[in-house]
C-alpha positions in Angstrom: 9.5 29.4 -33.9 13.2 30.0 -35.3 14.4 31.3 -31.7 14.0 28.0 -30.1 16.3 26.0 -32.8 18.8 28.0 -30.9 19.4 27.0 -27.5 22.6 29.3 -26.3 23.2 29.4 -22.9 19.3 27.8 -22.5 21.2 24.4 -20.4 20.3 23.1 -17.2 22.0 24.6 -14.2 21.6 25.2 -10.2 19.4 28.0 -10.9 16.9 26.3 -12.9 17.4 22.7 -12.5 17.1 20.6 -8.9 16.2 16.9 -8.7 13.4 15.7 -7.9 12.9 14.6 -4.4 10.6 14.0 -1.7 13.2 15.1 0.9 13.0 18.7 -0.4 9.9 18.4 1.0 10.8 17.5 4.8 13.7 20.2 4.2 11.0 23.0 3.4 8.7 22.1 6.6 11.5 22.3 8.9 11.4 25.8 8.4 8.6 26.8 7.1 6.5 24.6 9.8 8.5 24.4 12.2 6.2 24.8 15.4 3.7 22.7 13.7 2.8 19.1 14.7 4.6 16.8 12.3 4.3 13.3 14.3 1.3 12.5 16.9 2.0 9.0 18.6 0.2 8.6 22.0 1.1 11.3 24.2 4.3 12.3 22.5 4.6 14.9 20.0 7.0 16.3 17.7 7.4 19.5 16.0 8.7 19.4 12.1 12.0 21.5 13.9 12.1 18.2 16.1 11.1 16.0 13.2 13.8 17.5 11.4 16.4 17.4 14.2 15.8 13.7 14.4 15.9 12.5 10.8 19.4 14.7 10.5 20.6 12.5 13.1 20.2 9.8 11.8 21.7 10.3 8.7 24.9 11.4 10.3 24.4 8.1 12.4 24.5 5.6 9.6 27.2 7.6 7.8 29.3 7.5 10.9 28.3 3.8 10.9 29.7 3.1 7.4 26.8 3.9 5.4 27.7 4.9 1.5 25.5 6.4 -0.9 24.0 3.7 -2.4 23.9 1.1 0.4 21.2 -0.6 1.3 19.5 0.4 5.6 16.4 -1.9 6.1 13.8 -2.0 8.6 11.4 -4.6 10.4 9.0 -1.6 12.1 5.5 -0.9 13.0 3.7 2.2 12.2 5.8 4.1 15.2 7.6 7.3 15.0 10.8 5.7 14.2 9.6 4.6 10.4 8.7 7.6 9.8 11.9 8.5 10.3 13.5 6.4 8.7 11.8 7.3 5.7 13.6 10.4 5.0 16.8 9.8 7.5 17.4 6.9 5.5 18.0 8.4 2.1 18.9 11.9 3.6 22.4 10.1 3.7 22.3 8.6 0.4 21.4 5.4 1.2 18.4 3.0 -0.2 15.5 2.2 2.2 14.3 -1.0 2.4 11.0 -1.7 5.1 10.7 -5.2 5.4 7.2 -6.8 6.5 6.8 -7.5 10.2 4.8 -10.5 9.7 7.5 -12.3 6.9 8.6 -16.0 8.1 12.2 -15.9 9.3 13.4 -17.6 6.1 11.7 -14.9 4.1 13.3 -12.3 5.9 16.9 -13.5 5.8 16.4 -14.0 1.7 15.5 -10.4 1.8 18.3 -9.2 3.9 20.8 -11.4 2.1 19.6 -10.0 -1.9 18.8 -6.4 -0.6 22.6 -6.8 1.0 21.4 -4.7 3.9 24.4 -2.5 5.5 22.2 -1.8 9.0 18.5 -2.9 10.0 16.5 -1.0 12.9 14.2 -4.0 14.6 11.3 -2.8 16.7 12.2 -4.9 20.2 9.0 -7.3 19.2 10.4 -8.4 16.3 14.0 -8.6 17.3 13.9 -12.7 17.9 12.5 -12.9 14.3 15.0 -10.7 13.1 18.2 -12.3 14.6 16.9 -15.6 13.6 16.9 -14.7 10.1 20.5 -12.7 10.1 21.8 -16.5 11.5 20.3 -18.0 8.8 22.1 -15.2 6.0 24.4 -16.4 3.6 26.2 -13.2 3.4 27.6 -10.0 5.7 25.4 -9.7 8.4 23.9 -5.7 9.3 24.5 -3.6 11.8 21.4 -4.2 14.0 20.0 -1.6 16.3 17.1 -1.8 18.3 14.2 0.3 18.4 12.1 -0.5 21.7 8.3 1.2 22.1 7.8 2.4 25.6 4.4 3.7 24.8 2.8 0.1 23.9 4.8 -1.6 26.8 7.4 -3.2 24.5 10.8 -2.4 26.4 14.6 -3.1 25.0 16.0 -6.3 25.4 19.4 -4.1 25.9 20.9 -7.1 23.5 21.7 -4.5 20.4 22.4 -1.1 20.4 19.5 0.9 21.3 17.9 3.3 18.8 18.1 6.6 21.0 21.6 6.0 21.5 22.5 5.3 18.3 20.4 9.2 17.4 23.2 10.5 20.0 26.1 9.8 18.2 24.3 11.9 14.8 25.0 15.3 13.9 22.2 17.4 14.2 24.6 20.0 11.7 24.4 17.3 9.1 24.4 18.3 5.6 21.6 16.1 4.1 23.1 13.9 0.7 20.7 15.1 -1.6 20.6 12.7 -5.2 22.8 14.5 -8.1 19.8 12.3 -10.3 16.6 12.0 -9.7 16.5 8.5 -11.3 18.9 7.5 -8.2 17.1 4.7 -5.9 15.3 5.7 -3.4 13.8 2.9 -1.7 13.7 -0.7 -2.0 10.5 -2.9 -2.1 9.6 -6.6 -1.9 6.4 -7.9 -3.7 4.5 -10.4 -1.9 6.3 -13.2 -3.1 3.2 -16.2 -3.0 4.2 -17.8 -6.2 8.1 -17.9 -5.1 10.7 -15.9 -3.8 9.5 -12.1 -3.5 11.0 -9.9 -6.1 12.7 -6.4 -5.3 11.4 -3.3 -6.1 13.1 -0.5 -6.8 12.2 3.1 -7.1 13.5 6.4 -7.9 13.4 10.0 -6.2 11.5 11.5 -9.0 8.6 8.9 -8.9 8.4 9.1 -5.2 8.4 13.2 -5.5 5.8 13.2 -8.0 3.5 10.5 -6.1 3.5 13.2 -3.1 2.0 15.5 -5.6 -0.2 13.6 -7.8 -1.9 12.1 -4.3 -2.3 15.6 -2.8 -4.2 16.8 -6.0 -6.2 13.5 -6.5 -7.3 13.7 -3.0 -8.0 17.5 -2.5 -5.8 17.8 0.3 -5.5 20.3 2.3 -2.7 22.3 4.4 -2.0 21.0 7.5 -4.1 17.5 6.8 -4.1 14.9 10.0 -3.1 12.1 8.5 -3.7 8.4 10.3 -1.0 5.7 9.4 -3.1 2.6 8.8 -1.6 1.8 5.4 2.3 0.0 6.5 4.8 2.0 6.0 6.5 -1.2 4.7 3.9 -1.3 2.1 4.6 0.9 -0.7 6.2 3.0 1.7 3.0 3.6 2.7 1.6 4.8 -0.2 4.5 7.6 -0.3 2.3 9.2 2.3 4.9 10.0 5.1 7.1 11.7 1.9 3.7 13.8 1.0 3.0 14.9 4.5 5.4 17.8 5.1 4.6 19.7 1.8 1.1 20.2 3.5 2.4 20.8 7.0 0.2 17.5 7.5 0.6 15.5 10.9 0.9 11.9 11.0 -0.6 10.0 13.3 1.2 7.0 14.2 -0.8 3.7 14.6 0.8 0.2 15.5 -2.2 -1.7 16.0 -5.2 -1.6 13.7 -8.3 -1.9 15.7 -11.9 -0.5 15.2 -11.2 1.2 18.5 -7.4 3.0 17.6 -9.0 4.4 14.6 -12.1 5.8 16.4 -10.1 6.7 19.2 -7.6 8.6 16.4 -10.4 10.7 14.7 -12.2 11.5 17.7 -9.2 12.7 20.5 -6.1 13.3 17.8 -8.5 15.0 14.8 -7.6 12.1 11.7 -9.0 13.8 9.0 -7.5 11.3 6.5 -6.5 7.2 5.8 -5.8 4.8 3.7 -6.8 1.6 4.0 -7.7 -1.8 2.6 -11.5 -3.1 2.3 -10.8 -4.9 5.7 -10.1 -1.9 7.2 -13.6 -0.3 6.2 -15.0 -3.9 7.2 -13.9 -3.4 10.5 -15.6 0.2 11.2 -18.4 -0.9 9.6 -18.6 -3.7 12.0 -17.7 -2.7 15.0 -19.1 -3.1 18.3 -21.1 -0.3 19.7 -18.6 0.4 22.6 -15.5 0.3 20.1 -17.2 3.2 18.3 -16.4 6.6 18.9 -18.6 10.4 18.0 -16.9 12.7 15.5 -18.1 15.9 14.2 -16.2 15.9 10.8 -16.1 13.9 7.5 -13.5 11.7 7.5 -11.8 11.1 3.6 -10.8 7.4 2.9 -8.5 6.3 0.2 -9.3 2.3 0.0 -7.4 -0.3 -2.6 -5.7 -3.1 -2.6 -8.5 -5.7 -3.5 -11.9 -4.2 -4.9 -14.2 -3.3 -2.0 -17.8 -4.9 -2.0 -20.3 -2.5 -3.1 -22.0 -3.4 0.1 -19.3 -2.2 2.2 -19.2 1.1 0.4 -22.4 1.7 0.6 -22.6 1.0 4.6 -19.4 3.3 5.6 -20.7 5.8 3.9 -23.2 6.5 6.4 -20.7 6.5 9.2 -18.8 9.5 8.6 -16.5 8.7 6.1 -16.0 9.6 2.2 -14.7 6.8 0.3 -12.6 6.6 -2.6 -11.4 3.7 -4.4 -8.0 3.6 -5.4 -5.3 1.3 -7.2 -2.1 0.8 -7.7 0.9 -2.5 -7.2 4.3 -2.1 -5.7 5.7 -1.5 -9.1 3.9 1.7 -8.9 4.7 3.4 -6.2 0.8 2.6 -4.8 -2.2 4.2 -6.0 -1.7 5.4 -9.7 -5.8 5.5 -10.3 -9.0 7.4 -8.8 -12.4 6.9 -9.4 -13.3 10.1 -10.2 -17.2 11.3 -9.3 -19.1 12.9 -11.4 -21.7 14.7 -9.2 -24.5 13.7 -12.3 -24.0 10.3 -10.0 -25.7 12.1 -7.1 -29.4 11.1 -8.4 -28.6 7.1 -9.1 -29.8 4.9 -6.6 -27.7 3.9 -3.2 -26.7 0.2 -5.0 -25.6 1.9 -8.0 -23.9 4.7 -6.9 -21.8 2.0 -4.1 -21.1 -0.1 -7.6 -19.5 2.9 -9.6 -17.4 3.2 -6.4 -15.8 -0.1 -6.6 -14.6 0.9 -9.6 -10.8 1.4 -10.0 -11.3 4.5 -12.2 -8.7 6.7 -14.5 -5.3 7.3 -14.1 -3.5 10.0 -11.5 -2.5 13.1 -13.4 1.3 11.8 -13.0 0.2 9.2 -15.0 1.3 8.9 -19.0 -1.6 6.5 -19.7 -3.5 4.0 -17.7 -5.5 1.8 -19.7 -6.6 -2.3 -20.6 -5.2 -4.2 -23.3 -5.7 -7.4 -25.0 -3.4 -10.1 -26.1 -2.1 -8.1 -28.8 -1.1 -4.9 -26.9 -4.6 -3.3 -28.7 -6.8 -1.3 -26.3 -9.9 -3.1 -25.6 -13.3 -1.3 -26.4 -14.7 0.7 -23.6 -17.8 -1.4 -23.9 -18.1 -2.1 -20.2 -17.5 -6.0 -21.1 -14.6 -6.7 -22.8 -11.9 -8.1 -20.7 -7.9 -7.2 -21.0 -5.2 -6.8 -18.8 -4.0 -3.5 -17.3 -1.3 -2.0 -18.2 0.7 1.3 -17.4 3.6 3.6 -18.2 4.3 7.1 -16.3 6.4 8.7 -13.7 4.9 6.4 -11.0 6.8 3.3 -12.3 9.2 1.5 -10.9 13.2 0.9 -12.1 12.8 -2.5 -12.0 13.3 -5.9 -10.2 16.8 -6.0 -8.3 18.9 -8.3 -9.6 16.4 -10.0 -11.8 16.3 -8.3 -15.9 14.5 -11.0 -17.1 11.3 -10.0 -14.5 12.1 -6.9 -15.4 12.2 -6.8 -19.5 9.0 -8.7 -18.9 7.0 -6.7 -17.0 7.6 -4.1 -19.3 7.1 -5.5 -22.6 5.7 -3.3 -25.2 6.6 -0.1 -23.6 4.1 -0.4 -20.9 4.5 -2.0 -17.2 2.2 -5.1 -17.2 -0.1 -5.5 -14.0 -1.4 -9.0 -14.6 -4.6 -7.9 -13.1 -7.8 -8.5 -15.5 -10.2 -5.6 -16.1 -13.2 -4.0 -18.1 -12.8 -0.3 -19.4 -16.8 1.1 -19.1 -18.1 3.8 -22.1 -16.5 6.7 -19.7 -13.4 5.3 -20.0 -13.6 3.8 -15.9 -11.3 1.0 -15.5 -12.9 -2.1 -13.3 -11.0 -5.1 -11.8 -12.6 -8.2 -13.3 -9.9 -10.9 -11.6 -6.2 -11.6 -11.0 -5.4 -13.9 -14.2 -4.4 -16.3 -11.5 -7.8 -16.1 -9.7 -9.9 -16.3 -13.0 -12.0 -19.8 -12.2 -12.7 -21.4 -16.2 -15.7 -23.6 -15.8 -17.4 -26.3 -18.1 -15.3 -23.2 -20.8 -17.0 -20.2 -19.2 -14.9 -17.8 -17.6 -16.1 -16.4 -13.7 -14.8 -13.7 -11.9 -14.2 -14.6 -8.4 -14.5 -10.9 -7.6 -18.1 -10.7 -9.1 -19.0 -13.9 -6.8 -17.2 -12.4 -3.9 -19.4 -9.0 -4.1 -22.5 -10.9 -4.5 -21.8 -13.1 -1.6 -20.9 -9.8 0.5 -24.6 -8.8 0.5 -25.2 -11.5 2.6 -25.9 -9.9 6.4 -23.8 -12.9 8.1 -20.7 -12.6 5.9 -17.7 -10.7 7.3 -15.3 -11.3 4.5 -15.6 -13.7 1.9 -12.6 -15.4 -1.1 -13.6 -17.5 -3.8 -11.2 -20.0 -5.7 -11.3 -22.7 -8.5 -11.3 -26.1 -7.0 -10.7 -29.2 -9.2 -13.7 -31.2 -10.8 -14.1 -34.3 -13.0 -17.3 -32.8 -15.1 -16.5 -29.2 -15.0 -12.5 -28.8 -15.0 -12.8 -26.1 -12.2 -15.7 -25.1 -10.0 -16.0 -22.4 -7.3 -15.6 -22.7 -4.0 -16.0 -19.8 -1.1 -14.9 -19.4 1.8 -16.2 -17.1 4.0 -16.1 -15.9 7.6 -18.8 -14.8 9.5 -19.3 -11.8 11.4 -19.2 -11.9 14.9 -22.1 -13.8 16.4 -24.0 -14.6 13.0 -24.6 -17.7 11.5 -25.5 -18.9 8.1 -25.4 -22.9 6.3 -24.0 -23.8 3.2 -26.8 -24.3 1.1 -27.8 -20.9 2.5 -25.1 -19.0 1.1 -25.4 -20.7 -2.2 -29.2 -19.9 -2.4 -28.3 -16.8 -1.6 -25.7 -16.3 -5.1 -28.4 -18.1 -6.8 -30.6 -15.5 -6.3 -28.1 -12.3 -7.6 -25.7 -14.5 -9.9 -26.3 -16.8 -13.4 -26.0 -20.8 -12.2 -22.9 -21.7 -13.1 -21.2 -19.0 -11.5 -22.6 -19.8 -8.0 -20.2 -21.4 -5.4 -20.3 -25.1 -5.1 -18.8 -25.2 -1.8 -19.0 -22.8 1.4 -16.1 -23.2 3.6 -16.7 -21.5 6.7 -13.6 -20.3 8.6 -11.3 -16.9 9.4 -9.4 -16.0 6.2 -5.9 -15.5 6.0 -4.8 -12.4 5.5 -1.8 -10.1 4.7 -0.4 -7.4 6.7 -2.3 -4.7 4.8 -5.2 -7.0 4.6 -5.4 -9.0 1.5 -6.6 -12.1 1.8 -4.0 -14.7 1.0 -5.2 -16.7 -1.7 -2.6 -19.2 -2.6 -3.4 -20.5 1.4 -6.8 -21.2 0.4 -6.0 -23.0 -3.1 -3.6 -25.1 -1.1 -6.7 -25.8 1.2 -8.9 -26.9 -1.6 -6.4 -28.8 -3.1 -6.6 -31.6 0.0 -10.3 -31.5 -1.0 
């Protein structure tokens, strides 16, 4: 060992040392895929040479436009081609990307553009009354705004901004990419959901992002040349860090505004989707689709699903549709998806109920991952006893840099070394992690503590219900009871006392609904159901 105390002309140089970065990856398929299909969006097509072409435009474009290295370009797109460009043109020029939800509230959006300090936005031509609503409304420099109309759903240009082809003109496709000296340089910009007060911004690094590409590829057993749908926003997460992934496969993404039952039959059965990602809604609404919405395909379809814990009951009906399911999780301080349930093929023999159950579990952590694991009070790992409730917590490459502008959040969130995911969890004997509750959604009755997950699953069963959310609601004897709301699938019917038989029969008393409040549930872009809209419901009760 006495040779390595000496580290002589051992250092870090070109040769042997190169940032970590997702655009390496789009920079390697240009050539080495060139001919292959990098972007599927209707009838138009584009090579990763065109792909290529069109990102380097860009990112001449915005420099010519004023853009520094370290300025902020946002975004208020759909799932269209030009996201996807965005994604790497954005930072291909130095800059910081920040994709802004299409469904925020005008006042939202202007907060966002104002604390981001956004330099230019590009506005899909749907959006753009939203959008210049909200840059009136900005208490700071307004962006450069350039529109970005999309002929192949009928949505034409207003020809009120500078149009998003024109813009590409004035690029150079000779344009030397600004690659990061430092991989801990910011990458992209992210806002959380914001339901307790103003959304918080998230910021992540190159090396993260670069490693997430990996770490999903490997989890996932992807292969070369994957067909990838885009069902997952691309202003979620940045999509999962999918788009960055897809050109170290030579993988094709197919582009998907509008999430129907029908686009994603039509994708798998006329463009070849091998993979998506989705949220439990999505896999509710193949599951329940009409019969002429459906669509024949001839290959298993692989399914990454997270962002609320799927009902064992949907797993366990999509699975005999065509698609593989895995259950995934991850926040926006993580990149996306930093666990997989892992399947131990043992699990084969266990009945269908049992086998959708260890499903919904969230699982271990990705392989980029230092340590995923469930905590107490004290920072003290829980027992893996299947019962014992902590919080998760997290530290690894997949983290974010923090809150912008906002070090308190930030020390917070990761005090005692680890980033803390407020989400409330039981490690099982095989060390499995499973979301018991949001420690805002915990409902303490008469001193007992209920999972409105567990009630939601049970409830799920039920053949009428579509999509169900249960909350505390106030009460004199008990302090909190819960309440559900659910919404029926098309057609079906079902009574209060009904459903609440129906719990009786799979869950102790006390954690049975009360009250059954039948109506559609709001939900979030990426299809979360919006809680806080449903507590302010029950508090006019």
């Amino acid at each position: 060992m006495g040779w390595m105390r000496d580290e002589t002309g051992l250092g870090k140089r070109a040769a042997n040392h190169v940032p970590l970065t997702p655009l390496s990856h789009l920079q390697r398929a240009g050539l080495v895929f060139a001919n292959r299909e990098a972007l599927v969006y209707g009838t138009a097509r584009l090579t990763y040479a065109q792909y290529h072409r069109r990102v380097t435009r860009l990112a001449s474009a915005l420099v010519k436009a004023g853009v520094q290295p370290g300025d902020v370009v946002a975004t208020i797109l759909p799932n269209i081609p030009a996201q996807s460009e965005a994604a790497f043109g954005v930072p291909a020029c130095g800059a910081v990307l920040n994709t802004i939800n299409i469904r925020l509230d005008v006042d939202t959006i202007a907060y966002i553009l104002d604390h981001g300090e956004a330099k230019v936005v590009l506005v899909d031509s749907q959006f753009l009354p939203q959008a210049m609503a909200a840059i009136d409304q900005m208490q700071g420099p307004t962006p450069l705004v350039i529109e970005v109309p999309d002929d192949h759903a009928g949505i034409l240009t207003t020809g009120t901004q500078q149009n998003y082809e024109d813009f590409l003109a004035t690029g150079d496709p000779d344009f030397a990419w600004i690659l990061p000296h430092d991989e801990w340089e910011s990458l992209a910009l992210n806002y959380t959901s914001g339901t307790t007060g103003r959304p918080k911004g998230v910021v992540y690094h190159h090396r993260g992002a670069y490693l997430m590409t990996l770490g999903t590829a490997i989890s996932w057993e992807m292969p070369t040349f994957v067909r990838y749908l885009q069902i997952v926003p691309l202003f979620h997460c940045n999509g999962w860090n999918h788009t960055w992934m897809l050109p170290a496969l030579g993988g094709t993404a197919i582009c998907c505004r509008d999430i129907t039952a029908s686009t994603i039959y039509d994708a798998i059965a006329d463009h070849g989707a091998t993979h998506f990602g989705g949220a439990p809604i999505v896999l509710n609404l193949l599951v329940n689709a009409k019969p002429e919405h459906r669509r024949q395909f001839d290959h298993m379809v692989q399914v990454f699903t997270a962002g609320a814990p799927p009902a064992p009951a949907t797993l366990a009906a999509i699975g005999k549709l065509g698609f593989h399911v895995k259950q995934v999780y991850g926040l926006t301080e993580t990149f996306g998806h930093v666990t997989e349930c892992i399947w131990d093929p043992a699990w084969d023999t266990l009945p269908e109920a049992e086998q959708a159950a260890i499903k919904a579990r969230q699982g271990v952590g990705f392989p980029i991952m230092e340590d995923v694991t469930v905590v107490n009070d004290q920072m003290e790992p829980v027992p893996w006893d299947g019962t014992t409730q902590g919080e998760i917590v997290m530290r690894g490459n997949a983290v974010m840099k923090g809150y912008l502008k906002n070090p308190d959040a930030t020390e917070r969130a990761f005090a005692g070394g680890y980033f803390h995911s407020e989400d409330l969890a039981i490690q099982h004997p095989d060390g499995m992690i499973q979301i018991s509750d949001r420690a805002k959604d915990i409902i303490i009755s008469g001193g007992e503590n209920i999972s409105s997950v567990e009630v939601e699953a049970a409830l799920m069963h039920h053949a009428a219900v579509n999509l169900c959310a249960v909350v505390a609601q106030s009460d004199e004897k008990w302090g909190e009871i819960p309440c559900a709301f659910v919404e029926l699938k098309d057609g079906a019917t079902a009574t209060e006392a009904e459903i609440i038989a129906f719990a009786r029969e799979r869950l102790a008393g006390f954690k049975c609904p009360k009250r059954v409040v039948f109506q559609d549930l709001p939900k979030t872009s990426t299809g979360k159901i919006q809680k806080f809209e449903l507590r302010l419901i029950v508090k006019a009760f």
